[in-house]
C-alpha positions as CSV (number, residue, x, y, z in Angstrom):
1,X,18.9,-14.5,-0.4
2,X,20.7,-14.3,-3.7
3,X,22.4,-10.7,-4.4
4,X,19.9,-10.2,-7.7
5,X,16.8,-10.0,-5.7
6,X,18.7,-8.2,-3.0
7,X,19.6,-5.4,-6.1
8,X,15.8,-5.8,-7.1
9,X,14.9,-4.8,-3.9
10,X,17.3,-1.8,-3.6
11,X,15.7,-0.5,-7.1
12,X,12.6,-0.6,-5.9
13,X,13.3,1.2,-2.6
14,X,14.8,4.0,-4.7
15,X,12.3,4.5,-6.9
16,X,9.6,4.8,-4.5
17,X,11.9,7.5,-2.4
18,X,12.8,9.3,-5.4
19,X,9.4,9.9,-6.5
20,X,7.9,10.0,-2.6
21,X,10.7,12.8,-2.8
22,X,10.0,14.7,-6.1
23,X,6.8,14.4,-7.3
24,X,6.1,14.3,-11.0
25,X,10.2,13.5,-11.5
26,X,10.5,12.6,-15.3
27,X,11.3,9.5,-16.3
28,X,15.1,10.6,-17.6
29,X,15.7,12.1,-14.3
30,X,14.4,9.2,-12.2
31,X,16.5,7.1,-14.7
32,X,19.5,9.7,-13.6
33,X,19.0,9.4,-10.4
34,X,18.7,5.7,-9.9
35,X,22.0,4.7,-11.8
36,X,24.0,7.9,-9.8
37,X,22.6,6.7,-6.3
38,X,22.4,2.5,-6.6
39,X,26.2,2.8,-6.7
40,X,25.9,3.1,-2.6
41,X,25.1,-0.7,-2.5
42,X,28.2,-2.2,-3.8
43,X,26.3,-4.4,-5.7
44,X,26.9,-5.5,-9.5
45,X,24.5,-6.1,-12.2
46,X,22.0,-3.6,-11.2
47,X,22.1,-0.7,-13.3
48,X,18.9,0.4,-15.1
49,X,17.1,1.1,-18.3
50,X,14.2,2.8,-19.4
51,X,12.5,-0.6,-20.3
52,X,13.9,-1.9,-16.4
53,X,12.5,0.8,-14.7
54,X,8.5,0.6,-16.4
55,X,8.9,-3.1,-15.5
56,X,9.9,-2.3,-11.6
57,X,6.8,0.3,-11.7
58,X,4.6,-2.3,-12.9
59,X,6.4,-4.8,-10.3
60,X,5.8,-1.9,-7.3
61,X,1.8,-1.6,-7.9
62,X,1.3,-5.4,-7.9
63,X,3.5,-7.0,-5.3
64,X,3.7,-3.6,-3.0
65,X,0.5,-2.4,-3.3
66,X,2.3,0.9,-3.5
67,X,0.0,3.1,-6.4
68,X,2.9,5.5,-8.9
69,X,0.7,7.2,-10.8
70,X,1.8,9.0,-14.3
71,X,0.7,12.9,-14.8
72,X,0.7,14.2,-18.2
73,X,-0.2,17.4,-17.1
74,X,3.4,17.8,-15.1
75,X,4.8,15.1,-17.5
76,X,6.2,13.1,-14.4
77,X,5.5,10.4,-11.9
78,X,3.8,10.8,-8.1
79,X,2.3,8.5,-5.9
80,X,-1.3,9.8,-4.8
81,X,-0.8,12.2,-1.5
82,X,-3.3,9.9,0.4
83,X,-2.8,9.4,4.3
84,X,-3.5,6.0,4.5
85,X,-1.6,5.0,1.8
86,X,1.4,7.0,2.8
87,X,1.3,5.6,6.1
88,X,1.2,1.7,4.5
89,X,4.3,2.9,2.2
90,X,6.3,3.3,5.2
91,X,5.3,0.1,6.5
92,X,6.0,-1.6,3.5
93,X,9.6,-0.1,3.1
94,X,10.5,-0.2,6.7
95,X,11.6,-4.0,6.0
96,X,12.8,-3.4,2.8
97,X,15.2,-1.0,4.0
98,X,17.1,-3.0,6.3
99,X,17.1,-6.2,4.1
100,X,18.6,-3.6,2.0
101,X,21.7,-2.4,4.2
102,X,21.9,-5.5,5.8
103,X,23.3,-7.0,2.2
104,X,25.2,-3.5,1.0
105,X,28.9,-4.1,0.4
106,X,29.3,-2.4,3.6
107,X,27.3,-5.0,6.5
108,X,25.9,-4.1,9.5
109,X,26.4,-6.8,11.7
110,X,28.2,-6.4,14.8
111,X,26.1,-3.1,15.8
112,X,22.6,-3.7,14.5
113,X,21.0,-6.4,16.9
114,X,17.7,-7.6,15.6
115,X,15.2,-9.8,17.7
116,X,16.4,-13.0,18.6
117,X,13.2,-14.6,18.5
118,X,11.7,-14.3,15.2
119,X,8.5,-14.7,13.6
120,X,7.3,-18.5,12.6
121,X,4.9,-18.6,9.8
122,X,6.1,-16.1,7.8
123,X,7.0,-19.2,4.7
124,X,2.9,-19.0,4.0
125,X,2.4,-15.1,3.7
126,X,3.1,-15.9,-0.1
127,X,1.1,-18.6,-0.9
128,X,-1.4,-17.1,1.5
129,X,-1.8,-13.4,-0.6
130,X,-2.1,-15.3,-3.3
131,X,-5.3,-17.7,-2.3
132,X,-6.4,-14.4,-1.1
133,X,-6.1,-12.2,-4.2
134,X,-7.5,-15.0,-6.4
135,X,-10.4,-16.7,-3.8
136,X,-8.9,-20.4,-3.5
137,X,-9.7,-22.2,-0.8
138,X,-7.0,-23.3,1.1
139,X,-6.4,-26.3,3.9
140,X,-3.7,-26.9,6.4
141,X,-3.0,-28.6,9.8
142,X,-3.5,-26.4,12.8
143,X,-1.2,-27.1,15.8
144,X,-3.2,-26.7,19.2
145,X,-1.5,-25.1,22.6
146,X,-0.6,-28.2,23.6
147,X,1.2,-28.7,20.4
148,X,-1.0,-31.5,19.4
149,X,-2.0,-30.9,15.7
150,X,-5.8,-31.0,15.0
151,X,-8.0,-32.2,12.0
152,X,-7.3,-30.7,8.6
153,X,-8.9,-27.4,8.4
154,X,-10.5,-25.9,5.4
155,X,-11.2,-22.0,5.0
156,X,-12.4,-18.9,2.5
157,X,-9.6,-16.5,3.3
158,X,-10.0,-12.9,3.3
159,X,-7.2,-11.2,4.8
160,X,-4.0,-10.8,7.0
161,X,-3.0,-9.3,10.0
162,X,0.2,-8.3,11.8
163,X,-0.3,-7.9,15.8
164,X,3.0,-7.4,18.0
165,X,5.4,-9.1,15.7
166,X,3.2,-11.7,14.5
167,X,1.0,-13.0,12.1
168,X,-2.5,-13.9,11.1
169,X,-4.9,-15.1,8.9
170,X,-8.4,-14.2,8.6
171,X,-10.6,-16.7,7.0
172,X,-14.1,-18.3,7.4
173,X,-14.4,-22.1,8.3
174,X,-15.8,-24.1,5.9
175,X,-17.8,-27.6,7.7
176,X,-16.9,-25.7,11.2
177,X,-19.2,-25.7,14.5
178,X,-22.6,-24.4,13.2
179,X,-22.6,-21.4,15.3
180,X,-19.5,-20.1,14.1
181,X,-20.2,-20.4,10.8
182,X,-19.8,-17.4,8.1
183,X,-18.2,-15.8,10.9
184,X,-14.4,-14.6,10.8
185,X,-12.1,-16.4,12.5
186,X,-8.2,-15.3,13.4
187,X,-5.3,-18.4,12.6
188,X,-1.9,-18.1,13.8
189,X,0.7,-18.3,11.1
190,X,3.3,-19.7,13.7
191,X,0.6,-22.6,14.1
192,X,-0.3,-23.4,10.5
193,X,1.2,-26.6,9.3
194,X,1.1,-28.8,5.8
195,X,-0.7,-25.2,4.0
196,X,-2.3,-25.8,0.6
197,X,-3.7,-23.7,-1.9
198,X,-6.2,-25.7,-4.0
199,X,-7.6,-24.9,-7.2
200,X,-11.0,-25.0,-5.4
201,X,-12.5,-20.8,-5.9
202,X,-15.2,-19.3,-3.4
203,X,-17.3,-16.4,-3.6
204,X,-16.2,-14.0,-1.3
205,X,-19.0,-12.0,0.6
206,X,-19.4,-8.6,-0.6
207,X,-20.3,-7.3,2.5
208,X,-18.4,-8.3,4.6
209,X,-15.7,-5.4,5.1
210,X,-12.4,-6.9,7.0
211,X,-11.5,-3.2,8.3
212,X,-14.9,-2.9,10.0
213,X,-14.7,-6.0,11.6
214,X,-11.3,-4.6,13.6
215,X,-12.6,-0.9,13.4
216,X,-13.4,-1.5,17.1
217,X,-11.1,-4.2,18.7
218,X,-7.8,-3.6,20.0
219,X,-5.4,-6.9,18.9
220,X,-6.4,-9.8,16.7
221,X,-10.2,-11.0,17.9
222,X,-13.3,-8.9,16.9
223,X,-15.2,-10.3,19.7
224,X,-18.3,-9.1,18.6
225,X,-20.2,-9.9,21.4
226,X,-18.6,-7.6,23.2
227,X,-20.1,-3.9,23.1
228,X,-18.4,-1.0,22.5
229,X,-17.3,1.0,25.6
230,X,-15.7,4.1,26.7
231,X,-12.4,3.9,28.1
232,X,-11.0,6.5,29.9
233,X,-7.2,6.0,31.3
234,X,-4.7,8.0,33.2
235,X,-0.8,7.7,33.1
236,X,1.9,9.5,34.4
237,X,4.4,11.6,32.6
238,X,6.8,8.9,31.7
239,X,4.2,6.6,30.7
240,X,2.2,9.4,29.2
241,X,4.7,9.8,26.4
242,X,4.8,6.6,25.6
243,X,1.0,6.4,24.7
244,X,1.4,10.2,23.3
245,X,4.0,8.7,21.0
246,X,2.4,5.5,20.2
247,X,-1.3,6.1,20.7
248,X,-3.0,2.3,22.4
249,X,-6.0,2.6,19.3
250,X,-6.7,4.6,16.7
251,X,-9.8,6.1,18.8
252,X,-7.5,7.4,21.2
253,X,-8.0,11.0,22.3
254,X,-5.8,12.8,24.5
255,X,-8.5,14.7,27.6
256,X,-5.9,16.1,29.5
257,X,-1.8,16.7,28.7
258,X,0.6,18.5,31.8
259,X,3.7,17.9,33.5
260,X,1.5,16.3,35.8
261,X,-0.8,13.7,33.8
262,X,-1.8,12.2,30.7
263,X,-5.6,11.5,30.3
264,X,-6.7,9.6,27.1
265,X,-10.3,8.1,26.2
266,X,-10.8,5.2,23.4
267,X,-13.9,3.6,22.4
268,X,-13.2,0.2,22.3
269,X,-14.0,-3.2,23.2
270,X,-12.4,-4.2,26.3
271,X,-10.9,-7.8,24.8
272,X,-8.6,-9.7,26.6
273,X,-5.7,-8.5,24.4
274,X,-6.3,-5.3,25.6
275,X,-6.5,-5.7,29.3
276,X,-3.2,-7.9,28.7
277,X,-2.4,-4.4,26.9
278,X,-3.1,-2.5,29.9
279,X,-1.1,-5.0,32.6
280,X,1.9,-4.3,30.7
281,X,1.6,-0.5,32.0
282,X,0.1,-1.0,35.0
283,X,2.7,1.4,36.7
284,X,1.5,4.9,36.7
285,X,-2.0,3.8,35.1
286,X,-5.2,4.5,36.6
287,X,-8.6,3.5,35.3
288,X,-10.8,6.5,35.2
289,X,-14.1,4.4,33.3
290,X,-15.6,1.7,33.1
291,X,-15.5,0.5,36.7
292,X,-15.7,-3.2,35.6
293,X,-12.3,-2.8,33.7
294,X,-11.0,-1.2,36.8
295,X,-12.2,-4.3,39.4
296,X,-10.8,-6.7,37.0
297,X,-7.3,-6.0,36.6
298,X,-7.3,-4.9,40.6
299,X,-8.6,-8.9,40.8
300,X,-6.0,-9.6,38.3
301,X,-3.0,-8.1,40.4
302,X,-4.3,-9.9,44.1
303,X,-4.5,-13.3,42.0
304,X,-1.0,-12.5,40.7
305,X,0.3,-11.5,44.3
306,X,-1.2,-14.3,46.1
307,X,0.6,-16.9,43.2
308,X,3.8,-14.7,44.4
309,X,3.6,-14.9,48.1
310,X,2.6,-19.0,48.0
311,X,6.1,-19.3,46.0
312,X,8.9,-20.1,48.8
């Protein structure tokens, strides 16, 4: 990535921490404060003005989503003190800040060790929140599981969605099967091939609300057929942290909390990325309710062991 849109980058991380930092911060201080700190990078040509820094304000609240507001009351800028969006700010910068230190004059490589496999797809997230903002319909090849690429697909998308280090578009099919039609359906990035953006606009349905779609699913499919159920789970210390710390769904409510056991409830649909969820911490993990959950992943563990002890 060329060094000017690494020193971009930096700005805008320091602008957003400066005023995260000290709400309603005038704009001589901020302008202060940027050209004393941006020194850390080791990176020329990107000192500031007054006229640079309205421009990266404007550039934050369109391609970050990230709202800085302007009081006149305290004469200074803030960024609204809502949860959500505080939470999405740290999501947002999370990247940002280690694109940032990874191009500083002083590197990290050598003891920061990313993920060796990384996320495929990630080219279309562009062209993709753009055909989203604007409503253009868009078309692209879809590679199947058996890596044979299908008939050209064209969709009305709505959204994006990250899941365990990967993502995926929400769209409806346009000329799909019958019955799935006006439904949402989830698209692998890492499986989208020849993506275009025509100049072909569609009327997006007002009532359909992405969020509520998800409100109850754990992963990447709605599943709507499925109904909502009760979920009641019990871990063990060790594990207990673990889902303490990183709860498995926002519904999540912690029962019980001792040296001795961690008891949780969720009210979710029981998908089948969630009962993958749920092998992955089968140590230590009992299933209080429903029963059905319980019998399948006991049926799920006697297929697996049989596999094992048929393996010579």
């Amino acid at each position: 990535m060329p060094m000017s849109k690494i020193g971009y980058i930096q700005r805008y991380l320091l602008i957003i921490r400066l005023i995260k930092a000290n709400p309603y911060i005038d704009m001589e201080t901020l302008l202060s404060r940027i050209n004393a700190e941006i020194g850390i990078y080791d990176i020329l040509n990107i000192g500031s003005s007054e006229r640079t820094i309205r421009r990266d304000l404007k550039d934050i609240r369109s391609y970050l989503g990230i709202s800085i507001d302007y009081s006149k009351v305290n004469n200074g800028y803030y960024i609204p003190q809502d949860e959500d969006q505080q939470s999405d700010i740290e999501r947002v910068l999370e990247p940002f800040d280690l694109l940032g230190s990874l191009y500083t004059g002083k590197k990290l490589p050598g003891f920061v060790f990313t993920e060796k496999r990384k996320a495929k797809g990630t080219e279309h997230l562009f062209y993709l929140i753009k055909a989203i903002k604007d409503s253009f319909i868009i078309e692209f090849l879809y590679l199947k599981f058996d890596n044979t690429l299908s008939y050209t697909r064209k969709v009305e998308p709505y959204a994006l969605k990250e899941f365990k280090g990967r993502w995926y578009l929400l769209a409806i099919e346009i000329g799909g099967k019958l019955e799935e039609r006006g439904e949402i359906k989830t698209w692998g990035l890492d499986r989208i091939q020849s993506l275009i953006v025509t100049n072909n606009r569609f009327f997006k349905i007002p009532q359909l609300n992405i969020e509520d779609e998800f409100e109850s699913s754990f992963g990447i499919y709605a599943d709507k057929e499925k109904s909502v159920e009760e979920v009641i789970l019990s871990f063990a210390p060790i594990g207990g942290r673990y889902n303490d710390a990183f709860p498995l769904h926002h519904s999540q409510k912690v029962l019980v909390n001792t040296d001795k056991e961690f008891r949780v409830s969720l009210n979710v649909r029981i998908t089948y990325d969630f009962i993958m969820e749920l092998l992955s911490q089968s140590e230590g993990m009992q299933v209080i309710k429903p029963q059905h959950l319980k019998t399948t992943l006991i049926n799920i563990h006697k297929k697996a062991i049989n596999t094992l002890q048929k393996v010579d």
